[in-house]
C-alpha positions as CSV (number, residue, x, y, z in Angstrom):
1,X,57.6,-38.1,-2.2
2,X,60.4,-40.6,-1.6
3,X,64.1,-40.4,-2.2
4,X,65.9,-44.0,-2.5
5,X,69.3,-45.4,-2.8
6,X,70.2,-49.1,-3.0
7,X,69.8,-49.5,0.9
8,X,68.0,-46.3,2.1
9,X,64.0,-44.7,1.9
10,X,63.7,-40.9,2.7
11,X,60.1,-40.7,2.8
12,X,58.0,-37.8,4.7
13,X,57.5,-39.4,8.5
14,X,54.3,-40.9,9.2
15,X,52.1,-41.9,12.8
16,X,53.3,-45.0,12.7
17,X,56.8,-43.9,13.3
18,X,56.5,-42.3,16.5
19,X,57.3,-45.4,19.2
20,X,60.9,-45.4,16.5
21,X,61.3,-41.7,17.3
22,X,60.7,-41.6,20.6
23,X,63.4,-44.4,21.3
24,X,66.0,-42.6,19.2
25,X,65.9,-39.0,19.9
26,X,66.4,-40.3,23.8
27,X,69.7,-40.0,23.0
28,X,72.1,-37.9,24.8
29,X,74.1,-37.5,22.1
30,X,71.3,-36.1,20.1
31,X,69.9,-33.6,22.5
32,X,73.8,-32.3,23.0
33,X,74.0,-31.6,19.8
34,X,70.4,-30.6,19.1
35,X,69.7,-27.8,20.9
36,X,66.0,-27.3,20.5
37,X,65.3,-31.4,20.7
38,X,63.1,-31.8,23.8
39,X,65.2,-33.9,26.3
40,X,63.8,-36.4,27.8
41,X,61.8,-37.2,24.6
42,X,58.0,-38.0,25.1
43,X,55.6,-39.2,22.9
44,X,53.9,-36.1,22.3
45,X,56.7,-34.3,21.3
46,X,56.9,-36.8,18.2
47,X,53.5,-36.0,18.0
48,X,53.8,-32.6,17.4
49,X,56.7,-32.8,15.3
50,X,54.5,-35.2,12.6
51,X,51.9,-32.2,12.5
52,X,54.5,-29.6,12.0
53,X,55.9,-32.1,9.3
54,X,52.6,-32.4,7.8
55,X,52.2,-29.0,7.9
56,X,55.4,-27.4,6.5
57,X,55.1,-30.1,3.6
58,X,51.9,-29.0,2.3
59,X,53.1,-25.1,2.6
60,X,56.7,-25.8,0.7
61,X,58.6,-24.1,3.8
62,X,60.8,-27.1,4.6
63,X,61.0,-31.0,3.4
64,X,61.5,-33.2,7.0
65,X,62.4,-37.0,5.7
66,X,62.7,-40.0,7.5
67,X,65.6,-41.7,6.9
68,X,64.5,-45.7,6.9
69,X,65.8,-49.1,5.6
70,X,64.6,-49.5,2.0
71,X,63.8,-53.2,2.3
72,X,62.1,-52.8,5.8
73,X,61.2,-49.7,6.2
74,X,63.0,-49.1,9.9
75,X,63.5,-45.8,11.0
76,X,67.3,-45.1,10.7
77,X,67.1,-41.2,11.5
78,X,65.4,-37.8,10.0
79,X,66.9,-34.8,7.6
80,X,65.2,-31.8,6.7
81,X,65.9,-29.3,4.0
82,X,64.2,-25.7,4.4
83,X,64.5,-24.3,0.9
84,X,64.0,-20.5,2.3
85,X,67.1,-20.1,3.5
86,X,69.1,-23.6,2.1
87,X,69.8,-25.0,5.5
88,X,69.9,-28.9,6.3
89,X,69.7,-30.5,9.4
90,X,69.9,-34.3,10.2
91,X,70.2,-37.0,13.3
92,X,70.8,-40.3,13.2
93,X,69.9,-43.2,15.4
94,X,72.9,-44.5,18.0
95,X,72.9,-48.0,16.0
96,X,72.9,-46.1,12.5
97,X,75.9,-43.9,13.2
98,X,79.3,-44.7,11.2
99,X,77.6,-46.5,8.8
100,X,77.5,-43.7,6.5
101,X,73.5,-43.7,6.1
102,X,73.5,-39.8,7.1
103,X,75.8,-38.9,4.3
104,X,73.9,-41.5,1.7
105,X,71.1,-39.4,3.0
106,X,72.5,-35.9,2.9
107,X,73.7,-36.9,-1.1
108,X,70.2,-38.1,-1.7
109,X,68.1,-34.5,-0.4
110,X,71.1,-32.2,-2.4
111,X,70.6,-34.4,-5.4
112,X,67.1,-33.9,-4.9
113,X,67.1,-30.1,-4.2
114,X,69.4,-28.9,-6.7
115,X,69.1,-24.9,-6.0
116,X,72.5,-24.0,-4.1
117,X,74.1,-23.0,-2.0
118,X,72.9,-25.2,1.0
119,X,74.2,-25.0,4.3
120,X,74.8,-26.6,7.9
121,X,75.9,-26.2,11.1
122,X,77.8,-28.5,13.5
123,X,78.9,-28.5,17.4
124,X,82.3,-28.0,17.2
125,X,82.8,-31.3,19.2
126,X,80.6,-32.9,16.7
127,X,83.1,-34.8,14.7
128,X,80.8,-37.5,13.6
129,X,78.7,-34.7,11.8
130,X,81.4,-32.7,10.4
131,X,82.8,-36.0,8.3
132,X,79.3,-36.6,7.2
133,X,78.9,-32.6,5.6
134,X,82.5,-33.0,4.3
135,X,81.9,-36.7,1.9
136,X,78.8,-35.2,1.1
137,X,80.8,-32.6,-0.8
138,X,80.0,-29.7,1.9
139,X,83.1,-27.4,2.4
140,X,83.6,-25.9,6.1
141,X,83.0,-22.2,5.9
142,X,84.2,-21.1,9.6
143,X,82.7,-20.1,12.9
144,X,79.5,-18.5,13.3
145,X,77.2,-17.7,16.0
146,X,74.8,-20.6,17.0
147,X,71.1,-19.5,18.5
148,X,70.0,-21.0,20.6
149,X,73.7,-22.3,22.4
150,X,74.0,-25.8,22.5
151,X,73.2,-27.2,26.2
152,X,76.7,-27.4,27.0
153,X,77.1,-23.1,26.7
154,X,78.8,-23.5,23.4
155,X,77.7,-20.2,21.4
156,X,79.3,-21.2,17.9
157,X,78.6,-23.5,15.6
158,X,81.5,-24.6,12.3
159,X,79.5,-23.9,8.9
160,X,79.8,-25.8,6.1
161,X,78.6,-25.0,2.6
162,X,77.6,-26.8,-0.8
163,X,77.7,-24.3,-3.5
């Protein structure tokens, strides 16, 4: 299963991108904002995230992409979909960000997945991510409680919604 534009891949993450992972989820900014992303980021927790990919592909539960350059296939960032309850969640690589691959990327999974609505959560601080939900047509819903708290204590997160 891949999803393309002009410039980007979303294609389900494979072994050979685990050295790509590693190096971009040791990123502060992605474990501040990712509260359950392992920080620092080793090898086999990359490792582990491929099997759960592999697994929660074959069973339907949720759709983890890599997000990679369509012309050389480099790892740009992930997004996953989890149909069960219409959540999304992405990350993308420090040398990606304001380029507008995570939105061309968010358009590409809810063209894909066309059963609404869909949601997604940001840090409050999270500007960056907020923009991205918003020009991908997401609206911002309010406040709601964020399990587990980002590593900075915040206990909310700003929902946004594509209905």
């Amino acid at each position: 299963m891949e999803l393309r534009d002009a410039d980007l891949v979303l294609r389900p993450p494979r072994p050979d991108d685990v050295d790509a992972i590693v190096a971009a989820c040791n990123d502060d900014e992605i474990a501040r904002f990712i509260p359950l992303m392992p920080s620092p980021y080793e090898r086999s927790d990359a490792e582990r995230w491929l099997r759960r990919c592999k697994q929660v592909w074959a069973h339907g539960s949720a759709y983890p992409f890599v997000i990679a350059v369509a012309t050389a296939d480099r790892l740009l960032g992930a997004i996953e979909l989890r149909p069960g309850d219409g959540s999304v969640g992405y990350w993308v690589d420090a040398s990606a960000r304001g380029r507008g691959v995570a939105t061309r990327a968010l358009r590409l999974v809810c063209e894909w997945h066309a059963e609404r609505p869909l949601h997604l959560v940001t840090h409050p601080d999270n500007a960056g991510s907020q923009r991205v939900a918003e020009k991908a047509g997401f609206h911002r819903a309010g406040l709601q409680p964020h399990e587990p708290h980002f590593r900075d204590g915040t206990a909310e997160a700003i929902r946004f919604e594509l209905d």
